[in-house]
C-alpha positions in Angstrom: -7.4 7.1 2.2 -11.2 7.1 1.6 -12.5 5.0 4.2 -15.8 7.1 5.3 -18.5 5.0 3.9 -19.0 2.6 0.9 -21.6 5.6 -0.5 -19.0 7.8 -1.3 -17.1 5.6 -3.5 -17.3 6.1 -7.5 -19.2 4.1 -10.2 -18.7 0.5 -11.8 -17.5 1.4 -15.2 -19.4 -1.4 -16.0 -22.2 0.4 -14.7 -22.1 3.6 -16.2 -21.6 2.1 -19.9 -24.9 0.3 -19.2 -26.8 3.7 -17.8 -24.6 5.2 -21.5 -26.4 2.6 -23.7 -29.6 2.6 -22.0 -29.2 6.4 -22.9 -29.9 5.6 -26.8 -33.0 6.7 -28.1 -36.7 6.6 -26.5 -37.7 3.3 -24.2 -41.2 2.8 -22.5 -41.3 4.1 -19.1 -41.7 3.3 -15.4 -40.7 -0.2 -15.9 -42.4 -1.3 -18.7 -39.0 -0.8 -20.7 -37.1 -4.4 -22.0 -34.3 -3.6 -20.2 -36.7 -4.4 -16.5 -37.6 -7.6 -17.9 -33.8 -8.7 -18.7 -33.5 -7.4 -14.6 -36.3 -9.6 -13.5 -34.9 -12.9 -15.2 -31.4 -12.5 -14.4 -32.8 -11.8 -10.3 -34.9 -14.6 -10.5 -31.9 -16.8 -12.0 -30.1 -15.8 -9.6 -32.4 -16.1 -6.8 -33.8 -19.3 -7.9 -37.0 -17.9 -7.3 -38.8 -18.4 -11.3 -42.1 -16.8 -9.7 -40.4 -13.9 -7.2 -41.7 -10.5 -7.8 -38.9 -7.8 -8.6 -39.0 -3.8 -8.4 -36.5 -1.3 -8.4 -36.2 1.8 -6.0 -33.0 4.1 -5.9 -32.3 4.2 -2.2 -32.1 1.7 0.5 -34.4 3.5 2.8 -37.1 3.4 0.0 -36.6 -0.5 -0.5 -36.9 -0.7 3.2 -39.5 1.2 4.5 -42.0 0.6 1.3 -41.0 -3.3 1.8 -41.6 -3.8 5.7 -45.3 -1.1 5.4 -46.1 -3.8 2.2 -45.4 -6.8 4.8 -46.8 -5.3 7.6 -50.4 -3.3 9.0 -50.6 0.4 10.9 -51.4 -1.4 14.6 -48.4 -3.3 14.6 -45.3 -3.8 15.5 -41.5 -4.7 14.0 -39.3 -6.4 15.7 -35.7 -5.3 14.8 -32.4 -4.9 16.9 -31.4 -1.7 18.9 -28.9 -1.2 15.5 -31.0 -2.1 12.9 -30.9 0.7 10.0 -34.4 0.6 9.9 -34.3 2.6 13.5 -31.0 4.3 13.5 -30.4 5.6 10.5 -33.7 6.2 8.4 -35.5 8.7 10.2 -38.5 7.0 11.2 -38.7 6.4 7.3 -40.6 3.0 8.6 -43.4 3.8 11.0 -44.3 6.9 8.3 -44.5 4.8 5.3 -46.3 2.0 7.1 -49.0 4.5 8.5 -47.7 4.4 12.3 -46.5 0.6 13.2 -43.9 0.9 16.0 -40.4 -0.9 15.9 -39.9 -3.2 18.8 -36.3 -2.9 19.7 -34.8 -7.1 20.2 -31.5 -7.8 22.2 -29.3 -5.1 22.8 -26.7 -5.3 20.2 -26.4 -5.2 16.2 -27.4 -9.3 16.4 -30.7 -10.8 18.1 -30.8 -14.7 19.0 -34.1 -16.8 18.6 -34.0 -16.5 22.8 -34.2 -12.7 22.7 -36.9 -12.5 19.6 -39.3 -15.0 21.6 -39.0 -12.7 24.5 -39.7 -9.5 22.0 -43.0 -11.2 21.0 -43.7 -12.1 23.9 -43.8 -9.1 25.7 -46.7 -8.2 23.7 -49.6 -10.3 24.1 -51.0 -11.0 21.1 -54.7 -10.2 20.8 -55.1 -8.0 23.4 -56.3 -4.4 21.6 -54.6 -2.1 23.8 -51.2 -3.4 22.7 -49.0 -3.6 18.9 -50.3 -6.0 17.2 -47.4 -8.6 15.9 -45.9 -7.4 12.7 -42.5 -8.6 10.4 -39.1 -9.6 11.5 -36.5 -7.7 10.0 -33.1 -8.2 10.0 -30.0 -6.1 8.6 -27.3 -8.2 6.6 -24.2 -7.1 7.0 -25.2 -5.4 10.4 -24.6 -1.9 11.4 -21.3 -3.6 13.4 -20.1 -5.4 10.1 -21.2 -9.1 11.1 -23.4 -11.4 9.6 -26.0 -13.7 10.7 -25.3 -17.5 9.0 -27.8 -19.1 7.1 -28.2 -21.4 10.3 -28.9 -18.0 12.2 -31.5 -16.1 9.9 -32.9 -20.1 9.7 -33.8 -20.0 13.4 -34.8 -16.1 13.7 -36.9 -16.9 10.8 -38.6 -20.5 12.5 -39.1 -18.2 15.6 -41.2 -15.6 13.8 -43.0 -18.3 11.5 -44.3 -20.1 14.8 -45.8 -16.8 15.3 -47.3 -16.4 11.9 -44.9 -13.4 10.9 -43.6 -12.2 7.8 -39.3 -12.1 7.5 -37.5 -9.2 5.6 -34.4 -9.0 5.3 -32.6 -5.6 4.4 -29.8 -6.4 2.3 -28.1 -3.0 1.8 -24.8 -4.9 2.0 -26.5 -8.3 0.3 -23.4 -8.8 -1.7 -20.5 -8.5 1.0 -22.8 -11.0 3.2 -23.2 -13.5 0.2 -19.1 -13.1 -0.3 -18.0 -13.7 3.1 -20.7 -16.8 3.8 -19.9 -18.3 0.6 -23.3 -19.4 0.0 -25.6 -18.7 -2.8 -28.6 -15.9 -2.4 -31.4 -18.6 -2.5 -30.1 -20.2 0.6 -29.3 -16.6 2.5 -33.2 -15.8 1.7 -36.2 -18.0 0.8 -34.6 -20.9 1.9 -33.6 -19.8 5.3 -37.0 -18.6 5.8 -37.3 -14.9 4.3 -40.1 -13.4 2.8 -38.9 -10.7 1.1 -35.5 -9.1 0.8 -33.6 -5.6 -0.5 -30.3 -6.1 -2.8 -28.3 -3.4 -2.6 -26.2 -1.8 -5.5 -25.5 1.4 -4.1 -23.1 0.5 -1.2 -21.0 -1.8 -3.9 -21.0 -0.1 -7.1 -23.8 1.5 -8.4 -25.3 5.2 -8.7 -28.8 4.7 -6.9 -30.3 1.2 -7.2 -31.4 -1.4 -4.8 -33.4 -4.4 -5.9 -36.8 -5.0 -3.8 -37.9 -9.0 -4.4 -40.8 -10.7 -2.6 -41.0 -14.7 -2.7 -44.7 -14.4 -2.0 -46.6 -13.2 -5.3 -49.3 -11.8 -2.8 -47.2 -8.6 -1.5 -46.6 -7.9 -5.6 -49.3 -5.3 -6.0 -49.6 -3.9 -2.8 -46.0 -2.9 -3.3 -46.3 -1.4 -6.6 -49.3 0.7 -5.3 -46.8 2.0 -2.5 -44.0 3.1 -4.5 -46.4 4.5 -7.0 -48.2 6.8 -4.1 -44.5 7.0 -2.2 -43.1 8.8 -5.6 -40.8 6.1 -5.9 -41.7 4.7 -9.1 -39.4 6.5 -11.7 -40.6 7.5 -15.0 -37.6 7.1 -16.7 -37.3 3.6 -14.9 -34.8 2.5 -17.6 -31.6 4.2 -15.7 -32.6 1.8 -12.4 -32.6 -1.1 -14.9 -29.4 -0.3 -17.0 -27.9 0.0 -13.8 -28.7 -3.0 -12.1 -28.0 -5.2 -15.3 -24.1 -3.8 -15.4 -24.1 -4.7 -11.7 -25.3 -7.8 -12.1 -23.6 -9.1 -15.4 -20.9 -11.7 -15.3 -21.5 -11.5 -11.4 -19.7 -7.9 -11.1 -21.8 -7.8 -7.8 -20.3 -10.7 -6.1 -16.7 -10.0 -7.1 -16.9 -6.1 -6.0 -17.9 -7.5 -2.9 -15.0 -9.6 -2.5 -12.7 -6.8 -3.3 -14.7 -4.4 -0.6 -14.3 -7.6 1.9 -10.2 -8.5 0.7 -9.7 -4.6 1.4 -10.9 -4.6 4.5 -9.6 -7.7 5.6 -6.0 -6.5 4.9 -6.7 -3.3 6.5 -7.4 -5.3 9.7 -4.5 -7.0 9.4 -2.4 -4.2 9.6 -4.3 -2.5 12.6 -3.6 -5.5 14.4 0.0 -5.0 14.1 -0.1 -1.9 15.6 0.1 -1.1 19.6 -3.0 0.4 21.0 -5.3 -0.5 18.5 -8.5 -2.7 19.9 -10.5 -3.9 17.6 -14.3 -3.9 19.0 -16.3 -6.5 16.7 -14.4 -8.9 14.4 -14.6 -8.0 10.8 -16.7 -10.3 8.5 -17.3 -7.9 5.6 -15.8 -4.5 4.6 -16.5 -2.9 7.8 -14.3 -2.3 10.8 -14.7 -0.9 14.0 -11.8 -0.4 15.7 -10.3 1.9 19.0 -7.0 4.5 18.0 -5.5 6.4 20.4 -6.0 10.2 19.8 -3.1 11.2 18.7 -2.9 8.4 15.8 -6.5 9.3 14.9 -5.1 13.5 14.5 -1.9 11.9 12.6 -4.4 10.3 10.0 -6.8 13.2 9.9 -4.1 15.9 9.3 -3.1 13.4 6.4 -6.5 13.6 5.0 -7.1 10.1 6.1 -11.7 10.3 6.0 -13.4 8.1 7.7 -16.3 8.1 10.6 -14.7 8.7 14.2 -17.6 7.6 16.8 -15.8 8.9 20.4 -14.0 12.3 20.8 -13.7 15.6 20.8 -10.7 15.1 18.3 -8.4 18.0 19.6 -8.9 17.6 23.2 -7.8 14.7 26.0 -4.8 12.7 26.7 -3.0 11.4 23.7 -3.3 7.7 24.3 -7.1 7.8 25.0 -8.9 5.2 22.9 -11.6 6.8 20.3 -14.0 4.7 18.3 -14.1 4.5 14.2 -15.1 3.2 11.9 -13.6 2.1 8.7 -15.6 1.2 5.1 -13.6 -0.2 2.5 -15.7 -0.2 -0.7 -14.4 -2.1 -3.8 -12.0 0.8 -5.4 -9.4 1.0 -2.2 -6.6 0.4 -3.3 -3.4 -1.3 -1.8 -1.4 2.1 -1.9 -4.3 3.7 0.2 -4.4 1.2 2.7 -0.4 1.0 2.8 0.0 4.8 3.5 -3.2 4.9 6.2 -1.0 2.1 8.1 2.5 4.2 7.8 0.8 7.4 8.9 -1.4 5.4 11.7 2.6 3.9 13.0 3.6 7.4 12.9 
């Protein structure tokens, strides 16, 4: 009953016989091995992007912060939700790496509307020396809350911040689950809806350490490289990152992992809904779920050695039908049996 995070998950086989082969022998380094130019066809295949730039970094927090200080200058400012992992969860890994820009916080939930990101830019005047300057949009897909913005959705964000002359990233940690539950391809969840540049995860859905970094403008290319390079991101044996991301991303292994992670979840939520007392808080779209227990199901499941991420407590002390927050993560090897016996233990 593994249901902590989508990091804690194992491997791809697929994807540790491709880090076995890539093991053979001696290969150039930092990127300039064969395998990185297989990687950069297949993404821009896939893409639809022939000319896109394509790195590879080993955590999300590197592919966003060295992406949005690449798209954006020291004196400005990003305009991201309250729940945007860029602010919550990377420990100001942004405003360091981009030499000090602030992060304008838009809306007040884990989605902004073009309404609320019109108001964000226009709180600060632009021009006027004593305030941010305007800087990138950036928006998480899946969102910290498990929803996703449609392609109509990042389309409008994205027209909003254009009519401002700003740059769109998107930070795709969960790129795959978002792709799976739209149904659309990843041209028309990026560069045609507007985005400038964009993070593929592999590490939520599969892989060891490897998320995809792709600008559609060719200009960002060498600034970024320069980054990584002085952000000791740029792995000598580079080959690893590639032989990864080619297991993940041959015969579309990404996309169907995703699927699994989503059907999980998705049957998960069924069964919580068939239970009394259980609220769910945001409807599910991906593999996430946030969902209200009473406390005594919650100690049932944790005395079973049921893990996952409770958000309201203490644990041991209240009345016994008080609602806590959790949250479940269903990666892509849950399995039925798992999700079966967290339901019979959560009945009691």
């Amino acid at each position: 009953m593994q249901l902590a995070s989508d990091n804690s998950g194992p491997a791809l086989p697929a994807v540790m016989q491709a880090m076995s082969e890539a093991n053979a022998g001696h290969m150039p380094s930092y990127g300039d091995e064969a395998l990185m130019s297989r990687v950069r066809d297949r993404l821009r295949a896939l893409f639809e992007a022939p000319q896109a730039s394509v790195y590879l970094v080993a955590t999300g927090t590197a592919a966003n912060a060295l992406a949005l200080a690449t798209l954006s200058q020291p004196w400005q400012t990003v305009f991201c939700t309250p729940l945007a992992h860029v602010h919550t969860d990377e420990c100001n890994a942004p405003e360091f790496f981009t030499g000090g820009a602030k992060l304008s916080l838009v809306g007040e939930a884990d989605k902004m509307t073009p309404d609320e990101l019109q108001a964000a830019i226009s709180a600060w005047p632009a021009g006027d020396v004593h305030n941010p300057q305007h800087g990138p949009l950036a928006l998480t897909q899946a969102t910290e809350r498990g929803r996703i913005y449609t392609c109509a959705e990042i389309t409008a964000l994205a027209q909003v911040a254009r009519d401002h002359g700003l740059p769109c990233y998107l930070d795709g940690a969960r790129f795959a689950n978002a792709v799976a539950a739209l149904g659309c391809s990843p041209a028309e969840m990026t560069w045609q809806a507007g985005i400038d540049a964009v993070s593929m995860g592999g590490t939520k859905n599969g892989c060891l350490g490897v998320e995809a970094v792709i600008f559609f403008n060719a200009e960002n290319a060498w600034e970024f490289e320069l980054r990584r390079k002085r952000s000791a991101h740029l792995f000598s044996k580079h080959r690893y990152l590639s032989a990864q991301m080619l297991g993940y991303l041959a015969d579309d292994l990404w996309l169907t992992t995703a699927q699994m992670a989503n059907a999980q979840a998705a049957k998960l939520v069924q069964g919580l809904r068939g239970l009394p007392q259980v609220e769910i808080t945001f409807e599910p779209q991906v593999n996430m779920i946030f969902a209200r227990l009473p406390r005594a199901t919650h100690q049932r499941l944790k005395a079973a050695g049921a893990s996952y991420a409770l958000y309201e407590g203490p644990l041991d002390q209240g009345p016994s039908e008080e609602p806590l927050l959790a949250r479940f993560v269903c990666d892509w090897s849950i399995t039925d049996a798992e999700i079966a016996r967290f339901l019979d233990v959560a009945r009691g």
